[in-house]
N, C-alpha and C positions, 0 to 999 in steps of 0.2 A: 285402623283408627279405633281409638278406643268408646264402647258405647257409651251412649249417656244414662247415667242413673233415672230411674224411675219416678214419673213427676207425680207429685203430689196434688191430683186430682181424683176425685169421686163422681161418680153418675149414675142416677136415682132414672132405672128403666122402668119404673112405675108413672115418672112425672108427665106430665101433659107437654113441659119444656122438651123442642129436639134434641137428640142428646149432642149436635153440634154447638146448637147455643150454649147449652149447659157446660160442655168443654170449655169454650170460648171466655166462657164467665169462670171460670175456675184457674185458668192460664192466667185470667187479667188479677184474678184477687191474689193468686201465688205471687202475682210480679210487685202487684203495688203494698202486698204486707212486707216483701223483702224476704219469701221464702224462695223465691228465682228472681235473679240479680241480674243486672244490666251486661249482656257480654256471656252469659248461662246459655250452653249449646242445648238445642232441646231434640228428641228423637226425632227418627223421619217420621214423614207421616204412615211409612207401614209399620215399624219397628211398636208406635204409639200402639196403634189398631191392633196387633197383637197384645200390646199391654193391659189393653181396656177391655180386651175380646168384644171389639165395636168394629165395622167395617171402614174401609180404607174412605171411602167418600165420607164417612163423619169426619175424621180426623184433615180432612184434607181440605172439608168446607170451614172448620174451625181456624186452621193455620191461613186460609186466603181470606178470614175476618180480620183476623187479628194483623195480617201484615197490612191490610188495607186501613186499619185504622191506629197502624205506625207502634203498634209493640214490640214486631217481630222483625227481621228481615233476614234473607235470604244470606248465601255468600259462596259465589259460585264456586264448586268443588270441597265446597267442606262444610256446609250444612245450614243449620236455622238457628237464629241466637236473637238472644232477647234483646232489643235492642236499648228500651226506656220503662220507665212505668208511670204514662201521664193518671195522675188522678182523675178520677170523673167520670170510670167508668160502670157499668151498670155493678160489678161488684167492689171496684176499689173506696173501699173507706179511709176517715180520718183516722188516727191510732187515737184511741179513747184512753188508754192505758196510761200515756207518757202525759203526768202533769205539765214538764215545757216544751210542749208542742210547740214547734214554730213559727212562724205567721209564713215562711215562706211554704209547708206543708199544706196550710189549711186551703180549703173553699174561698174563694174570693168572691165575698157579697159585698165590695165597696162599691159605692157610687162614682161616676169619673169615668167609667173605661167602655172601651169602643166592646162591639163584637168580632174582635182581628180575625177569631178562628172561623167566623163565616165568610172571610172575600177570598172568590174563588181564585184559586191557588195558579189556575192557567192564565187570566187574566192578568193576577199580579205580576205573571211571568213576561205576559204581551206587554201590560205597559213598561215596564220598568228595558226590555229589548228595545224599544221605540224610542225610550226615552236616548237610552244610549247610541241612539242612530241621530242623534243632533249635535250639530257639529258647536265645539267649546266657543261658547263667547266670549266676545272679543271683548268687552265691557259691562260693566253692573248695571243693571235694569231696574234704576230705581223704582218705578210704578210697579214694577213687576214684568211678565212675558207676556205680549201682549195676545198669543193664545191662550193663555191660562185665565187672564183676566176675561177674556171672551168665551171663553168657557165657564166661569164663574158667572158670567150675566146671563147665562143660557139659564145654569142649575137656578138662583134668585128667582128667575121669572116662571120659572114653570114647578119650584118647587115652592115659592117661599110668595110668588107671588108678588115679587118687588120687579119693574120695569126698569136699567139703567144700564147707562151705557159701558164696552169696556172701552172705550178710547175717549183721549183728551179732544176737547176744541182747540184751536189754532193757537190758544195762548197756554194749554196746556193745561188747562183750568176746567172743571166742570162736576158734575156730578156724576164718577166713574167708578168702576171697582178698582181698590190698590191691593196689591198682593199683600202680605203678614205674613209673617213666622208662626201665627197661631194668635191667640185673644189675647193672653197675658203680653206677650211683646208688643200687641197692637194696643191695648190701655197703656204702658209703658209708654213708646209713641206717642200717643196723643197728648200727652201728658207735658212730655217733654219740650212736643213743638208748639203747644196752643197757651198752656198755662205756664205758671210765675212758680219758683220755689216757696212754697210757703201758699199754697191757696187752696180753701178748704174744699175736699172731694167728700159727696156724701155717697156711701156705699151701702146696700141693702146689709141687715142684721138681723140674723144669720145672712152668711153671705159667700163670694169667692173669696176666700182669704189669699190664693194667689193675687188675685188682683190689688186688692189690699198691698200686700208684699209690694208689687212692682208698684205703685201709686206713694209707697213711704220712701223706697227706695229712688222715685224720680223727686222726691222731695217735699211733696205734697202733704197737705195736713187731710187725714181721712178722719169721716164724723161716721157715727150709725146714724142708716133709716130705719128704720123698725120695718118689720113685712107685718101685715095680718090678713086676713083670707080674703080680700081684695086685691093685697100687695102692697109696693111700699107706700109706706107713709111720710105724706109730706110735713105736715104739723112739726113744730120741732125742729127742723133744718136751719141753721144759721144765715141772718142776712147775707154775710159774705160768700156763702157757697158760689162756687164755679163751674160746677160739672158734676152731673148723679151719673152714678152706675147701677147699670140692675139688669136682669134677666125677666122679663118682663111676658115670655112666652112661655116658662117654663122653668119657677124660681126656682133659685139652687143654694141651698139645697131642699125648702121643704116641696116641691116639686108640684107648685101651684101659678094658675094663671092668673095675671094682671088683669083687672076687670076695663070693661070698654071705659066707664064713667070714669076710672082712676087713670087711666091712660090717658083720655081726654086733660082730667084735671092736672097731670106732669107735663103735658106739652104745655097746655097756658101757660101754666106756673113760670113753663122754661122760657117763652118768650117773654113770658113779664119782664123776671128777672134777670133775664141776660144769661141764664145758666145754657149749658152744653150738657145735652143726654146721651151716654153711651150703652148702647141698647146690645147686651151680649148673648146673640144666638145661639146659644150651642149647640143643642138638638131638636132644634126647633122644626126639623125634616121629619120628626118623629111623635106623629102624633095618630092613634086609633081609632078616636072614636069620631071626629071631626075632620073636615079640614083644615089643615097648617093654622094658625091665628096669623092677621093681616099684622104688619110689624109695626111699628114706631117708625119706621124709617119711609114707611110709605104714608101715613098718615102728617107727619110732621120733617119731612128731605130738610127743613132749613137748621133745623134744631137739634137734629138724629146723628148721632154716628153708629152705625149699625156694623156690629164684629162678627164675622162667623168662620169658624173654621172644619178643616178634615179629622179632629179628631176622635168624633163621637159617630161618624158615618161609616170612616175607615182605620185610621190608626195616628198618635199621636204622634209618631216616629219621622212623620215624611213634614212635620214640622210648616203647615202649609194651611193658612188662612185668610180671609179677606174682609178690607174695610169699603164702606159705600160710605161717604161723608158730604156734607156741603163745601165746594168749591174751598171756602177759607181756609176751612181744615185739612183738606185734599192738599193746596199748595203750600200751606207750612207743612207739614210730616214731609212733603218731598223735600223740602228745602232742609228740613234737620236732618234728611236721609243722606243730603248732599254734605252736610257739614259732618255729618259726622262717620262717611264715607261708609254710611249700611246698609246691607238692601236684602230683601228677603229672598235664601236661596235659592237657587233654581232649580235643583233635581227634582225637588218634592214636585212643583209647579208642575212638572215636563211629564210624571207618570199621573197626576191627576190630567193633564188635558189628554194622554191617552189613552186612559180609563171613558173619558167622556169623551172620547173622538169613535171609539169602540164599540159605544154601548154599553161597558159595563158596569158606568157608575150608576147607568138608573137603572140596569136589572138587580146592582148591589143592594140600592136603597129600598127598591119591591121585597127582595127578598128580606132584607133588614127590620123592614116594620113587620112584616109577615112575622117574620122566629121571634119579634120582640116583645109584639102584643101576644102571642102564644103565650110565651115564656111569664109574662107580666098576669095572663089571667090564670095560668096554675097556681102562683101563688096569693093573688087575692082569695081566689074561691076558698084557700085550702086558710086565711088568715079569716075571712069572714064566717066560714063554718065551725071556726074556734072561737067566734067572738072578739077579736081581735081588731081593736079601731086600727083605720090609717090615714094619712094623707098624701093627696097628689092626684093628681089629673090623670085620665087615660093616656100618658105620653111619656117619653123619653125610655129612661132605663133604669129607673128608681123611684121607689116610694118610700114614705117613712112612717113607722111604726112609733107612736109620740108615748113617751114615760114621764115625771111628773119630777123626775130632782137628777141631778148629776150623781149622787149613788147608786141611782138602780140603772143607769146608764151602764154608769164605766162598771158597776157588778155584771151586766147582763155582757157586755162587749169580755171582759175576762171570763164568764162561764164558756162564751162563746168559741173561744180559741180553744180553750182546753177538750171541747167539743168538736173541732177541727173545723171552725169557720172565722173565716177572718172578717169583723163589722164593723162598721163604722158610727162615730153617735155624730150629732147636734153640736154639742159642747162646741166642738173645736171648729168649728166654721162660724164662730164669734171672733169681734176683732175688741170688742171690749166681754163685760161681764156676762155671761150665759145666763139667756133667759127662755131657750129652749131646749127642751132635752127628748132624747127619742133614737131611734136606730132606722139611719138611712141606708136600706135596704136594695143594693146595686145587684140586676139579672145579667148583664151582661158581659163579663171578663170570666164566667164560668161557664161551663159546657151545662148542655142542660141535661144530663143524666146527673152531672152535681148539684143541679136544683133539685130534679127529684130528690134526691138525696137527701139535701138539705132539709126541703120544708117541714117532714115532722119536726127535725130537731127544732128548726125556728118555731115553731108553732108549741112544742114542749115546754122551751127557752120560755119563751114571752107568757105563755099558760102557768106554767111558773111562781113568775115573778108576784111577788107582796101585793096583796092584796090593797088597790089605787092608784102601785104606779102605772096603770097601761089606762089612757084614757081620758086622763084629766087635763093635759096640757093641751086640746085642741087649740084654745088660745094660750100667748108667752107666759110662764109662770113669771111675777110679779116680785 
């Protein structure tokens, strides 16, 4: 068998670093510059240690790093080969060199995305084996499974702090969890079984512009509510509105919380006027420095339709969310479930009840807020010690860094990438004119040696930028 050429590493027997780690960090920046390629046989581990005249144990603690952390892998009878080169590792960088970098290379600092790469790997294994030990239904389950929904009133109550039930009354009617496809299907739903084509939905501005999406889509006319650091504003909303949407725990995107006095004033408002409030959870499990905020849907069950789903916990893949509504709304969404012959899958349902039949959905979410609030106070500390304003509450998985016009946005978001990070602004989670601008700043779809990474550059970025735009827009520019 032919050797393998000599790897293009160096080791500084002066440094404090062991020179396994130092190995280790030299293998990963060879792999992810593209100087060792995907499928590159690399020496054994004695053939190295002669290379480097290092002993056999450096090289052999380097190679069982690196296969543990899925660079490398084995192959019985014929050696060690590289197998990938995820970014994000303590040496792999963005390439600074290539002006069109591409967004699939860079750092992913969007907002939106779970932590996938923290749910343990064995568990996902256990539920999703469990799930396939269920024998194929015979029929669609419109409400959903009625473990899954029982499982969902367990997580509600002891995370979110909402008491209800998951089974119907005798008429089938009541105040119950129904299964979802996820929020966006679930506003969708509601939309379609409760409201008329053509009736005005007022939507937070900024705001979820999927939801938007599905609300124009079920036919709906959508109005903006303005947010300001209370939340939304009701002033302004047309007599005929039908139904408001908002994230009220934890707005999205500028990542602040609805105040009690303004909560109080949306639910009057809503029984006044007949309106229906869709109160969209999303990561509302995630919160640091407090306990969870009490919902909408516990304060006001007549009024409330309350959305949450798996995909800011776990992942958005298994497509799997839940509605709590009053009774009325409960038995239309079945009834248009019936008419229009849908129901919300069942695999996803079947590996979440055995994640939570397990144990592992609350050791997931301990461990979740744990890496999130980490992860969320490296880079405050490292934005506030630059002087760097932001907004958002101690919670979820994003803050935002507020700029003063739609130029030095989209200029900051295009330095950005060329920089090798992929961000997102303000602008575009408007569903009419932008009247917020800034960089919503997402910790969690990247590994956290990519944060490190990251924060100088963001902190450089933003340090930067023209002297006003960082700052001014605490409130909507005008």
């Amino acid at each position: 068998m032919a050797e393998s050429p000599p790897l293009p590493v160096t080791l500084d027997r002066a440094s404090v670093t062991p020179l396994a780690v130092q190995l280790a960090e030299e293998l990963r920046a060879a792999a992810a510059e593209g100087r060792l390629r995907s499928g590159d046989r690399l020496p054994s581990t004695r053939a190295l240690a002669t290379q480097l005249d290092v002993s056999r144990t450096v090289t052999a603690a380097a190679y069982e790093q690196l296969h543990a952390e899925g660079w490398i892998a084995g192959r019985h009878g014929s050696g060690t080969y590289i197998t990938t080169a995820p970014p994000g590792s303590l040496r792999a960088r963005p390439r600074r060199s290539r002006p069109d970098v591409l967004a699939a290379d860079a750092i992913d600092l969007t907002p939106g995305s779970p932590w996938a790469g923290g749910i343990d790997r064995s568990a996902w294994r256990r539920a999703w084996r469990g799930a396939a030990d269920v024998a194929p239904l015979l029929r669609p389950q419109r409400a959903g499974l009625p473990a899954y929904r029982a499982a969902v009133a367990e997580h509600l109550l002891r995370h979110r702090g909402l008491r209800v039930s998951g089974e119907f009354d005798d008429a089938g009617e009541g105040e119950a969890v129904l299964a979802t496809g996820g929020t966006t299907a679930a506003v969708a739903e509601v939309a379609a079984a409760v409201l008329r084509r053509g009736d005005v939905v007022a939507v937070e501005e900024p705001g979820y512009q999927r939801a938007v999406a599905a609300l124009r889509a079920a036919g709906m006319r959508v109005v903006a509510a303005q947010v300001d650091a209370d939340g939304l504003l009701l002033e302004g909303l047309p007599p005929a509105t039908r139904m408001v949407y908002c994230s009220p725990a934890h707005q999205y995107p500028l990542g602040r919380r609805m105040s009690a006095g303004r909560r109080v004033e949306l639910v009057e408002r809503a029984r006044h006027a007949g309106w229906l409030v869709v109160e969209d959870d999303y990561d509302g499990e995630l919160r640091y420095d407090v306990a969870p905020l009490p919902l909408l849907a516990a304060l006001a069950p007549d009024v409330v339709v309350h959305l949450g789903t798996t995909s800011k916990i776990l992942t958005p893949t298994l497509g799997t969310g839940w509605m709590v509504a009053p009774p009325a709304v409960v038995t239309a969404v079945l009834e248009h479930r019936d008419r229009t012959g849908t129901s919300p899958a069942a695999a996803g349902q079947l590996v979440v009840v055995e994640l939570a039949r397990n144990g592992d959905l609350g050791r997931h979410l301990r461990k979740l807020r744990r890496e999130l609030s980490e992860r969320r106070e490296l880079l405050v500390e490292a934005l506030q010690a630059a002087g760097i304003p932001m907004l958002g509450d101690d919670a979820g998985a994003h803050l935002v860094v507020p700029l003063d016009s739609a130029a030095a946005e989209h200029t900051l978001i295009d330095t950005g990438l060329r920089r090798g990070l992929l961000l997102d602004g303000l602008a575009r989670h408007h569903s009419g004119p932008a009247s917020w601008f800034g960089i919503a700043l997402g910790y969690a779809a990247c590994s956290r040696d990519q944060l490190r990474w990251a924060i100088p550059v963001l902190v450089e970025l933003f340090t930067r930028t023209r002297p006003g735009s960082i700052g001014s827009a605490i409130t909507p520019s005008g």
